[in-house]
N, C-alpha and C positions, 0 to 999 in steps of 0.2 A: 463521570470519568474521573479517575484519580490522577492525582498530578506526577506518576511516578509511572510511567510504561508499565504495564507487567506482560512479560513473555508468556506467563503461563494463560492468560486472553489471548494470546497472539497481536499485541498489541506494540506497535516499535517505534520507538521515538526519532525526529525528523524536526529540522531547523529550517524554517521557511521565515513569513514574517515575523515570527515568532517559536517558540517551542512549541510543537503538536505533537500529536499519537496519530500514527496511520493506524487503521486495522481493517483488515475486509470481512465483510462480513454476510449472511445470508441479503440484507436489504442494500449490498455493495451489488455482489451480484447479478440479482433482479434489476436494479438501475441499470445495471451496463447492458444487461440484457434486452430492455428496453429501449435504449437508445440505439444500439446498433444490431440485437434481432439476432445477435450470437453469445456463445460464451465467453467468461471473461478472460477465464482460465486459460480456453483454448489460442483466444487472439491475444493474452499476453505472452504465451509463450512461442507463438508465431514471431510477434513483431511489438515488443513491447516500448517501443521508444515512438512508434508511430500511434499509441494514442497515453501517452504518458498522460495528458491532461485530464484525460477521463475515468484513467484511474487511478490520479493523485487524488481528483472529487470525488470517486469514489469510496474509498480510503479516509476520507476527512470527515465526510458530512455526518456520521456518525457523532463527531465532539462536535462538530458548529453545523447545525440544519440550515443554517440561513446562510451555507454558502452554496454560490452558484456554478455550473462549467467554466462561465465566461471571468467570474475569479482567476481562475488557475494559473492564468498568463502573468498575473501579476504575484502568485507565489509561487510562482517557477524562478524569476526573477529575484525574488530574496533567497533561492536558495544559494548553500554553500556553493561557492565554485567560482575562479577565474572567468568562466567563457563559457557560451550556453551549454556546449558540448560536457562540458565540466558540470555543471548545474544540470543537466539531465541522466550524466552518470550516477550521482551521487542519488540522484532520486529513486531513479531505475533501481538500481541497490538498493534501500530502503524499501522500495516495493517487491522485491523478488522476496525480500527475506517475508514480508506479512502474507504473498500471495502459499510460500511456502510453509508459514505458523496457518495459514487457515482449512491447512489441510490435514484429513485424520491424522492423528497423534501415530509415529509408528514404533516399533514394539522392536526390542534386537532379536533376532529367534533364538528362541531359550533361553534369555537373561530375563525377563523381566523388564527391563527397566526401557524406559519411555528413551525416545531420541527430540530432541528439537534444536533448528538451526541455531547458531550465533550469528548474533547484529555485530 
């Protein structure tokens, strides 16, 4: 992993214990899918504060393999923010925007040219 985000990975940087890169990715996925037996996609855009923690790990374990779920509660807690409420916004947002880079590239009709969110 580079130490500089790069958008065009879909990769967004995020201040927890320290500086990381979220990204999601095919083996993001399959984990969440295995842990709860659904899509990730589907249940974050359902209800994504109610499993923030699973896929902040999701999101991570790409740069650090050796973190675990039960992590999470404690880089939730470094993150930015006054009040938990505040530290789960800020995350939430970071995650919308990688849930929304890890999806096909789209196209303006008839310009050519690529669209991708801004962080």
């Amino acid at each position: 992993m580079s130490a500089d985000p790069n958008p065009e990975r879909g990769e967004v940087p995020i201040v927890l214990d320290r500086p990381r890169v979220i990204k999601i990715t095919i083996a993001s996925h399959r984990a969440y899918h295995e842990r709860f037996g659904k899509s990730a996609q589907l249940t974050f855009h359902q209800n994504p504060m109610a499993y923030v923690d699973w896929f902040l790990w999701a999101s991570l374990v790409h740069e650090d393999p050796t973190l675990d779920p039960s992590d999470m509660d404690r880089l939730i807690e470094c993150a930015e923010g006054e009040t938990l409420g505040d530290k789960l916004d800020y995350i939430c947002g970071k995650l919308v925007i990688a849930q929304t880079w890890s999806q096909p590239t789209q196209t303006a009709p008839g310009s050519g040219e690529k669209k991708s969110p801004k962080t």
